[in-house]
N, C-alpha and C positions, 0 to 999 in steps of 0.2 A: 302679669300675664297668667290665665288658665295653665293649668297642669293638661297634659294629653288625657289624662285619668278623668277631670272635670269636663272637657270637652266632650270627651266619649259617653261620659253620664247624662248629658243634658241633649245631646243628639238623640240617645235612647230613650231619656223621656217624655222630648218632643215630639206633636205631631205635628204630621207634612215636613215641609222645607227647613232647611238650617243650613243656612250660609254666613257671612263675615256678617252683615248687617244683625244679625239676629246672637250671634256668639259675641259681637261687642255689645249690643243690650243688655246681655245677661250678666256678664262680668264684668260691666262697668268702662271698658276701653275706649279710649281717646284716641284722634288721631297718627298721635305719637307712637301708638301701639300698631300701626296698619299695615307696616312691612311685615314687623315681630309676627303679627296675628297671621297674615297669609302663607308666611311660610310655615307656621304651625300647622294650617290645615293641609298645607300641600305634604307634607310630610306624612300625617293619618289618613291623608288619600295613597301618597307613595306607598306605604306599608299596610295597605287594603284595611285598616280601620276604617275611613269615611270614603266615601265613594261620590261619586258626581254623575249629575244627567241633567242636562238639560241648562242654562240662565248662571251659570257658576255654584250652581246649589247642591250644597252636598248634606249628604243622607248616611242613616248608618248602614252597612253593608248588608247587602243580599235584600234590602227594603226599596222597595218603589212606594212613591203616593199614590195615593186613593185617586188622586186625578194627577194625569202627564199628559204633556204634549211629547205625539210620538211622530217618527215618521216612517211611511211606508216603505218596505226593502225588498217587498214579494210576496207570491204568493202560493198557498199550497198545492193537494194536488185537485181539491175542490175546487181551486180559483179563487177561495178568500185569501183575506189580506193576511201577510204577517208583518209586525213592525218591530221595532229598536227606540227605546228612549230616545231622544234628539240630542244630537253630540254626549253620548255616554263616554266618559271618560276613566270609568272605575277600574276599580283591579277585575282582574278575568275578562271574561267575550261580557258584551251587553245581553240582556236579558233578552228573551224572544217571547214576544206577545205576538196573540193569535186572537186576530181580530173576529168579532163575531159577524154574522152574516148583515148586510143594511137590508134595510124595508125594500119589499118588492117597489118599483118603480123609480129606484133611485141607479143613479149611474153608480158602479162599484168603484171602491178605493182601489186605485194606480198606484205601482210604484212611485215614489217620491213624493205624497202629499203626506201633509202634515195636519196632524186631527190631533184635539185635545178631548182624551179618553178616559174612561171610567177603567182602573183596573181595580185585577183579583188575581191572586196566588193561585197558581194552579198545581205547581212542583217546584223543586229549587231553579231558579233562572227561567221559571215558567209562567207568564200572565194571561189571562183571558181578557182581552180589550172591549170596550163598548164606545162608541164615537159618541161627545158630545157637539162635538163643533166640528165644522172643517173649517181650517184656516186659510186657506188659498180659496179666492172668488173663482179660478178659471178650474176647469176638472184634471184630474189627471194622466199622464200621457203613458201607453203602451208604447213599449220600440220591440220589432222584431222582424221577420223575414214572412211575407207574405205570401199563402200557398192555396192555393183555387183547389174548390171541391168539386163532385162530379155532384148533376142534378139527383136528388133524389127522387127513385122510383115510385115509393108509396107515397098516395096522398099525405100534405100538409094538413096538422090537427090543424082544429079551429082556434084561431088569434095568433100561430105559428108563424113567424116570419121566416122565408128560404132561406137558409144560409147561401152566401157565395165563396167565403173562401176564410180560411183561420189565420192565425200570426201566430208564429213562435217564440218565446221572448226571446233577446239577446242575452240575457241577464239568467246564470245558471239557477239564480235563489226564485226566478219565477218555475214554479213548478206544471204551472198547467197553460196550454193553449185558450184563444180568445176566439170567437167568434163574431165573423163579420157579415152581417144578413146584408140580404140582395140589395144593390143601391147604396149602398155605402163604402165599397173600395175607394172610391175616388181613384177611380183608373191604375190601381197597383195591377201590375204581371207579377206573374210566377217569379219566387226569387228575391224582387224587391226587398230592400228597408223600407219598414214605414213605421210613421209615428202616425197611434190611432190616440183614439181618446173614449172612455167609457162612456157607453149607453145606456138609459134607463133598462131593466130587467123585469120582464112580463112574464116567463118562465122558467122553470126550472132546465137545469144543461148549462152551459159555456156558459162566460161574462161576456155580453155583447159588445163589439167596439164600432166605431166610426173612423176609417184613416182617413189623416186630414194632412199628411204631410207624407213624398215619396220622395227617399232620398238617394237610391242607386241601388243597381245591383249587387250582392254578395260578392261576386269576383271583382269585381270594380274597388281599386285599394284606397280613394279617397273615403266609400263609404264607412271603413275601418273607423277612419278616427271622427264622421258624425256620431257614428252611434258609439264613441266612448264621448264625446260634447254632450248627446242628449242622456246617454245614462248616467254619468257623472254632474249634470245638471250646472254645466258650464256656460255663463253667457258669452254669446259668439255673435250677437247682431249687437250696432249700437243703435244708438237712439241719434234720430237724426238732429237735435240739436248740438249731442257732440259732433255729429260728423261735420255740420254746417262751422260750427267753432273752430277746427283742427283743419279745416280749411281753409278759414278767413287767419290764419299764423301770417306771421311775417319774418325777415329774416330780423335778426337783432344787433343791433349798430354796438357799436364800441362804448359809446357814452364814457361815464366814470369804471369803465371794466379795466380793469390789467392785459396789456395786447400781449399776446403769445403766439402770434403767426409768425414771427422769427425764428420761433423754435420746434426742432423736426420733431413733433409728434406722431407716433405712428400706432395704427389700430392691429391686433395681431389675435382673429380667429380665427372658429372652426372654418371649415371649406364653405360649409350647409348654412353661415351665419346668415339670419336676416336680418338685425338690427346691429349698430355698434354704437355702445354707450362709452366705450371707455379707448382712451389713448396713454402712450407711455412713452417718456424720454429717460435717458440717465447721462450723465455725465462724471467725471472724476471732480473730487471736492477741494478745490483750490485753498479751502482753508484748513483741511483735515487731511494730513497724508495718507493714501491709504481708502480712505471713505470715497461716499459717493452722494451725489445729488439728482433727486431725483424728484421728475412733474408728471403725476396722474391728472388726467382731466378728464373730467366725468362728464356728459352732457347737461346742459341748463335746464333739465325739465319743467322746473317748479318756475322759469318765467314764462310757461304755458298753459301749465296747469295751475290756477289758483287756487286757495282756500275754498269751500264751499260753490265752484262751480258745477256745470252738470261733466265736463269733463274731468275736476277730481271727485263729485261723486259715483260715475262709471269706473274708476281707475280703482278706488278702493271698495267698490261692490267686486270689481274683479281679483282684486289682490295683489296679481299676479299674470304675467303671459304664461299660457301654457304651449309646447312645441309636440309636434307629432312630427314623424319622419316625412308629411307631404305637404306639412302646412304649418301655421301657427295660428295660438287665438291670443290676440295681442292685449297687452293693458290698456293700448292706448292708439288710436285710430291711425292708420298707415299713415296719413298725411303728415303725421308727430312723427310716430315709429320708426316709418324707413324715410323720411323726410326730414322733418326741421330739428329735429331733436337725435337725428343719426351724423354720426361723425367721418363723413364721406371725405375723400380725400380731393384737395385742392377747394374744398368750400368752405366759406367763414361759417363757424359755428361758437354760440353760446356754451361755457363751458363752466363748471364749479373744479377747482384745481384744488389740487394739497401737493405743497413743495415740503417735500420733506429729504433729510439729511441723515443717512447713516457714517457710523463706524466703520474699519476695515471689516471687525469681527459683524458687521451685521446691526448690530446695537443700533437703533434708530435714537437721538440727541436734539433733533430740533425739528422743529414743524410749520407750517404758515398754509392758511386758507385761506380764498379769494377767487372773486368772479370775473371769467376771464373772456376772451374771447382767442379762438382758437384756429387753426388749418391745419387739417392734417396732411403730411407728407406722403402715407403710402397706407391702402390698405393691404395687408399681408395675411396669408394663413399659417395657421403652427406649423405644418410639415413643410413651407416655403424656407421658413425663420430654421428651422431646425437643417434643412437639406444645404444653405448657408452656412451655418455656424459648421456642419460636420465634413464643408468643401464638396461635399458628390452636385452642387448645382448654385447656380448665381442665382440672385435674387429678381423677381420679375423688373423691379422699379428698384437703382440705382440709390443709397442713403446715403449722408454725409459720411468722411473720413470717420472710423471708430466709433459710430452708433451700435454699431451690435457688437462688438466688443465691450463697451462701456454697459448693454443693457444686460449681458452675459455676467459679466462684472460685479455687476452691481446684485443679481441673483445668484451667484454663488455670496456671497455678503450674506444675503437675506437667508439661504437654504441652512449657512452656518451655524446662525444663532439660530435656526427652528432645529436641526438637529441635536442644541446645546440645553434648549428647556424640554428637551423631550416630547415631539406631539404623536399621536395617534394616525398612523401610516398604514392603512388596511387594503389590503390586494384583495378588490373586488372588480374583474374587468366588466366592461359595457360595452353595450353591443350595439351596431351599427344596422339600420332597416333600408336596405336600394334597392328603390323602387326604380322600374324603369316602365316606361309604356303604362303606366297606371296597374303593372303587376309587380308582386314581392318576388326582383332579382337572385338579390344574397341575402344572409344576415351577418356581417361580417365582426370581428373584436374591433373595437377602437384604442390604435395605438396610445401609449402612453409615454409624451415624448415630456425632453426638457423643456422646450418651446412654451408646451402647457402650463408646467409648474413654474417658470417665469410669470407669466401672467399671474399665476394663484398667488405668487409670493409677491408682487407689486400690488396685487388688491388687497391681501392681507396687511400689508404695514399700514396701507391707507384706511384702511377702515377701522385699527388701531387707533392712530391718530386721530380718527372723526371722533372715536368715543372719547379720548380724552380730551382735543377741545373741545367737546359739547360739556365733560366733567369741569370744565378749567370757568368755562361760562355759566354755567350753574344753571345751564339749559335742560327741561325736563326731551329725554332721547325714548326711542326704542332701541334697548341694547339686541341680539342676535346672540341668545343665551343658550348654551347646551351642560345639563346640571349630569355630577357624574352619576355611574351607573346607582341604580337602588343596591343596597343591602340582599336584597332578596335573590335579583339579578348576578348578583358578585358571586352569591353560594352557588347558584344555578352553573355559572360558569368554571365554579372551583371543583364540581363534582366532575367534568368533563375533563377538565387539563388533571384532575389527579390520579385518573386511568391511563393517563399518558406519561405519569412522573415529575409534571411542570405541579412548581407551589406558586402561588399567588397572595397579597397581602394583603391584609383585611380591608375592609369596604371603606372605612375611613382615612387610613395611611397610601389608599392605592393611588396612582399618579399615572397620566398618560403613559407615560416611559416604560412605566413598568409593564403593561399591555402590550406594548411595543417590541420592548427587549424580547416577551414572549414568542410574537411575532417574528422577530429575527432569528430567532432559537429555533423556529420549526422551518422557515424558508428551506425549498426548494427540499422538503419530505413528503411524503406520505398524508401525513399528518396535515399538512397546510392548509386543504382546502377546508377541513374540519375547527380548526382552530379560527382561523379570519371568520366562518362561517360564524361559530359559537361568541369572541368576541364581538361580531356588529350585534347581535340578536341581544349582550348583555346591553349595549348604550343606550343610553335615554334619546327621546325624539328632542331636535334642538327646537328651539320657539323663539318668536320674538315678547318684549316682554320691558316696560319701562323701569323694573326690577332689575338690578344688575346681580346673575351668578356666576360669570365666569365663562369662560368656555370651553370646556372639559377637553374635548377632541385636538385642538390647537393649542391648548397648554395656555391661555392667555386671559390675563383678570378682567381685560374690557375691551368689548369686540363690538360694531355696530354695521352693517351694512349700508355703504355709502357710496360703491363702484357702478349701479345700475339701476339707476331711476327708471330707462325705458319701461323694462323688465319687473320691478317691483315696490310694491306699493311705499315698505316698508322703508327704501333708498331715499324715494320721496320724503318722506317725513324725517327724515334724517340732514337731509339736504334744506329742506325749509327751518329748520332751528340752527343751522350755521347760519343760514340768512340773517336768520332774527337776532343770533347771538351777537355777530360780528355786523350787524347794521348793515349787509350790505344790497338793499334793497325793499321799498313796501310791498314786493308780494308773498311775504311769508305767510301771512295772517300772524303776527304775534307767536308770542310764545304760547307752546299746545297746551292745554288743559290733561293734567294727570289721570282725570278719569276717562276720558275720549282717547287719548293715545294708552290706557289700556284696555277698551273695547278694538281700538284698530289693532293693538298685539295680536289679540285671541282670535281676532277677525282674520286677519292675512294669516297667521298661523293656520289656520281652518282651510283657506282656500290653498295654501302652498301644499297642505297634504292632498289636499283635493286634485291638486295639479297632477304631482305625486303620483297619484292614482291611476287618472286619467290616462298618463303618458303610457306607466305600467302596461296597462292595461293594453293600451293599442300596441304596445309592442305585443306581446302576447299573442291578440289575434292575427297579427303581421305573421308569426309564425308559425302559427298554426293552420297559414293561409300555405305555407310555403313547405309544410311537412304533409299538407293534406293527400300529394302523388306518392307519398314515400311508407304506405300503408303493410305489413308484414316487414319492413328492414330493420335488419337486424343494428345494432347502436351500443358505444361505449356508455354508461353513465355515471353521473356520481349522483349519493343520495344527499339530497339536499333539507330532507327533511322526515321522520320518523311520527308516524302518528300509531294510534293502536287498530287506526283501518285498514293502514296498506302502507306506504314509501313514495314520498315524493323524490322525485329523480331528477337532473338536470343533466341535460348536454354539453359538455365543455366548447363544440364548437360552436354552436348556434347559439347555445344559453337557453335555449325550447325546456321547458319544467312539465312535469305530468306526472300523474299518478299510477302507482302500480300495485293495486287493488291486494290484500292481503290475499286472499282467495288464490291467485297465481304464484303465491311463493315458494308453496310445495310443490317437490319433484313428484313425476309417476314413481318412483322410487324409494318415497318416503314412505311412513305409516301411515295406513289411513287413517290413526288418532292424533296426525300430529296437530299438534296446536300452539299457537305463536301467542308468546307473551309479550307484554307492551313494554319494556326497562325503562320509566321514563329519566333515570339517574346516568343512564349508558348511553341513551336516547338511541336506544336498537329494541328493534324486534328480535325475542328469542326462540327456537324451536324446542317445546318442551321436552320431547324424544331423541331430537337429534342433537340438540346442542350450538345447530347453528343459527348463527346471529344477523343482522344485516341491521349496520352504521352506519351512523350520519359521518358522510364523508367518504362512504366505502365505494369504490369502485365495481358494480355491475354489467352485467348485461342483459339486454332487453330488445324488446322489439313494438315496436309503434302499432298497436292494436287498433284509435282511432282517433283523427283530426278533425278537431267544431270549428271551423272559423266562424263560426257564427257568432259562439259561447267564448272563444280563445282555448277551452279546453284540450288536451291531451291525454288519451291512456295508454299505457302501457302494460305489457306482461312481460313476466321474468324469461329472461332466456335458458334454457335447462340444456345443457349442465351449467351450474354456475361457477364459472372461472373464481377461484380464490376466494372461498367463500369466510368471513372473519371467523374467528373465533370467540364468543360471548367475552368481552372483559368487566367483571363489575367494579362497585369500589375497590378501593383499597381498606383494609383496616387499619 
């Protein structure tokens, strides 16, 4: 194997690309070398020596090629394009290219297309773009809020087309308005979403559009999460031969399956669920005193979805369902979804099972997979299961003697031994969007009951177990990898906790536990929200990955997601190489091929951030729909984030985030020189004259200055006087 030293030289004086294919050319490596080699590189991308964009090809840092395919993200205040390498993965933000102007007559670059470009250095993280290609046949799509102009007075120059009315974008990184000439609304009013599409450009002024799609008005809450579908570039229609396929389903007979309708399975989600993929019995283990026995059954997905149909190639273009508070976009057509493949109570359904056997202490000892067929007993939600277990309420539907004693049971078992290997337990709550009448009600916390962690800790063992039969079968898997934090990150984080007197243990020796104990140590201070905050921001993003490293967060060496095939792509493929491994049925396709299950890692990795996002996102403008009457109120905040422009802030009741511009931080009372320093070691802004400080995690006051539901934005300003205002703390020496 190359030295880091060898790699780094032959990166530098390469031109264009260098990736795994081209670093085993050079030094001779063999197959046998192809773990070894990728975690080398992953490593000099970790620690910002090689950096990546675009195809898995990595580059030495702060270099782009001479030609990338980039993709569009917005546009200035001119209305040209600016772009981002395509899936930039490197150390720091991505590079920001500023695309040059297209030829008069051509429609302008849209957000989200993707052009393969001519760049040039223009400053550090700075390219000047020229399009060679454009990669997508169809043009690309404006989203924004539709706004009718008044006739203009003075005569039209000559070739002038009237304008009728502009679009705003949704999308804050678009900086400039569109113009839409007369005859081309497509019947948008005042208000609307619409999605236009760019027009050829005859003259100088706005970028012309065409709307071809109106999707609601602004106050209307469905239109919320279209326009996070269309800006996040979510497929949400299928194609009709899935849907015609996901139709013609049938239910599926017992055949050679293992019957499991004798045994009370029961489904136990949210309130808001619209799919259920998964069911759970437990029992006491007649041959283990003490232990417990217990049957997960996952839905059959994979005897509907085949190898290479057009419903698994929709399922894995998707990735992933994504959920919005008034909808979902599902992996897999409603007819599967909330039909043949959902685990509805009193109907036979196809099921992939894992019986598996613990210890008193939790210890899992034995395992057995098999295709079943199934009934469930009772659909249930957590706060039903919980308002049971804690006596203030009976259960809607009636379960056998000692089911939920036993599934109690059996999860205090499981909680033992997670509390015994140490995992990663981070108090970040989540917030709840009720809509009612198609307006944003509340945004309320979402409880965090046992009920819940029941559940987590019966999908956890099982998909434990999936990774090691798939290990035990010498089945190529996608593991569910989360690698611990970087070196970098660790320091990052030790600068924080050692203003606070907390030591931490070097990047190499450190262990979920130990992150943990920290967490224990600040509970219910001051301190807390600043710690859990600083903690999540050191962990690495988890991925899937036919590479097994562990998984850092849970404490556990082999982890693979096998609880929810509805929902994920990744479950699916999991669940077809039990098939294959344990013979139990021709629709697996065979054992996967190592290079296609790890394009589908990096691929569903891709879309679950995407999801991610998406979801983010509309939460966002949900609250910013719902702060939009509450303009001048005044608000508790915590700082949730320090930059050297201003202070990000968050509401602890709502969880509503926005900014509070540096500019408002001084009092009328201050000097008129004062001036705020950035500490990014403190991660506070200092006041040069005065002393005072404002920390991430510090408690402010503020007042709601202005709500975009358009954007999801938020601004705020400081409320003067500032109650408790910190005191600068730096290092320590």
């Amino acid at each position: 194997m190359p030295s880091r030293e060898d790699v780094r030289r032959f990166a530098a004086r390469t031109p264009g690309r260098v990736g795994k294919r081209e670093v085993a050319r050079e030094f001779g490596l063999g197959p046998e070398h192809r773990i070894a080699l990728r975690e080398l590189l992953k490593t000099l991308e970790r620690d910002g020596e090689l950096a990546r964009a675009g195809n898995k090809r990595f580059l030495s840092p702060g270099r782009l090629p001479e030609q990338a395919v980039v993709v569009v993200t917005g546009t200035d205040a001119d209305g040209d394009a600016v772009a981002r390498p395509l899936d930039w993965t490197g150390p720091g933000a991505a590079p920001v290219i500023f695309m040059h102007p297209e030829l008069r007559g051509r429609p302008a670059l849209a957000p989200g297309q993707r052009v393969l470009a001519r760049l040039k250095p223009i400053g550090t993280g700075r390219y000047e773009g020229r399009t060679l290609k454009r990669l997508e046949s169809r043009p690309g799509r404006v989203l924004g809020q539709f706004r009718p102009v008044a006739a203009e007075s003075e005569p039209y120059r000559r070739g002038r087309i009237p304008e009728a009315g502009r679009i705003v974008p949704t999308d804050k990184r678009n900086k400039a308005e569109w113009s839409v000439p007369d005859g081309e609304t497509g019947g948008a009013e005042e208000g609307e979403i619409v999605l236009a599409e760019p027009l050829p450009q005859m003259n100088a002024g706005l970028k012309p559009v065409r709307v071809v799609e109106r999707l609601g008005m602004l106050g209307d809450a469905r239109s919320v999460s279209l326009i996070c579908i269309h800006t996040h570039d979510i497929p949400h229609e299928f194609p009709p031969e899935c849907l015609a396929a996901a139709e013609e389903a049938s239910p599926i007979p017992l055949g050679d399956r293992t019957d499991l309708r004798a045994i009370p399975l029961v489904t136990i989600d949210g309130e808001d669920a619209r799919d259920f993929d998964d069911a759970v019995f437990a029992e006491p283990d007649p041959d283990h005193p003490g232990g417990w026995r217990l049957v997960v059954a996952i839905a059959d997905v994979a005897h509907y979805v085949r190898p290479g149909t057009p419903l698994d190639r929709e399922a894995r273009l998707r990735g992933n369902s994504v959920y919005f508070p008034d909808r979902v976009v599902p992996m897999l057509p409603e007819a599967l979804s909330n039909g043949w493949c959902s685990l509805k109570p009193g109907e036979p359904r196809g099921c992939l099972f894992a019986e598996i056997r613990i210890a008193a202490d939790g210890a899992r000892h034995a395992h057995r997979f098999g295709r079943g067929l199934m009934q469930s007993t009772a659909r249930l939600t957590y706060e039903q299961v919980q308002d049971a277990r804690d006596g203030t309420a009976p259960l809607p539907v009636p379960l056998p003697d000692g089911l939920l004693d036993s599934l109690y049971g059996a999860f205090a078992a499981l909680q033992g031994a997670r509390d015994r290997r140490g995992t990663l337990d981070l108090d970040l709550p989540e917030r709840k969007v009720v809509i009612e009448n198609g307006a944003v009600r509340a945004i309320l916390p979402r409880a965090r009951l046992d009920s819940h962690r029941l559940i987590e800790e019966f999908m956890v063992v099982a998909n434990v177990a999936a990774a090691l039969e798939l290990e035990r079968l010498r089945q190529p898997l996608l593991y569910r990898v989360h690698a611990p934090p970087s070196p970098e990150k660790i320091e990052a984080l030790r600068d924080v906790l050692d203003t606070l007197g907390l030591s931490l243990k070097p990047a190499g020796a450190l262990r979920p536990a130990d992150l943990d104990a920290i967490l224990r140590k600040v509970a219910d201070t001051p301190d807390a929200p600043l710690v859990n905050e600083c903690v999540l921001r050191a962990q690495s993003q988890a991925e899937y990955s036919p590479e097994n490293q562990g998984h850092f967060g849970l404490a556990l060496a082999q982890y693979a997601h096998f609880t929810s095939p509805i929902r994920r792509y990744a479950d699916l493929c999991v669940h077809r190489a039990l098939i294959a491994g344990l013979r139990l049925g021709d629709d697996s396709g065979g054992p996967a091929d190592p290079a296609a299950l790890e394009d589908a890692g990096e691929h569903i990795t891709a879309t679950e951030r995407r999801a991610a996002l998406a979801e983010r996102d509309a939460v966002d403008r949900y609250i910013a729909a719902h702060m939009a009457d509450k303009i001048g109120v005044g608000f508790s905040a915590r700082i949730s984030g320090v930059t050297r422009f201003g202070l990000f802030v968050t509401l602890p009741e709502s969880g509503a985030t926005g900014l509070v511009p540096i500019a408002s931080l001084s009092s009328p009372d201050d000097d008129a020189g004062e001036f705020w320093m950035h500490d990014e070691s403190a991660r506070a802004l200092v006041g040069r004259i005065s002393g005072r400080a404002y920390r991430l995690a510090d408690t402010i006051g503020v007042r709601l200055v202005e709500a975009a539901p358009l954007t999801g934005g938020l601004l705020f300003a400081l409320d003067h006087p500032v109650p408790n205002p910190s005191q600068h703390r730096g290092r320590r020496s």
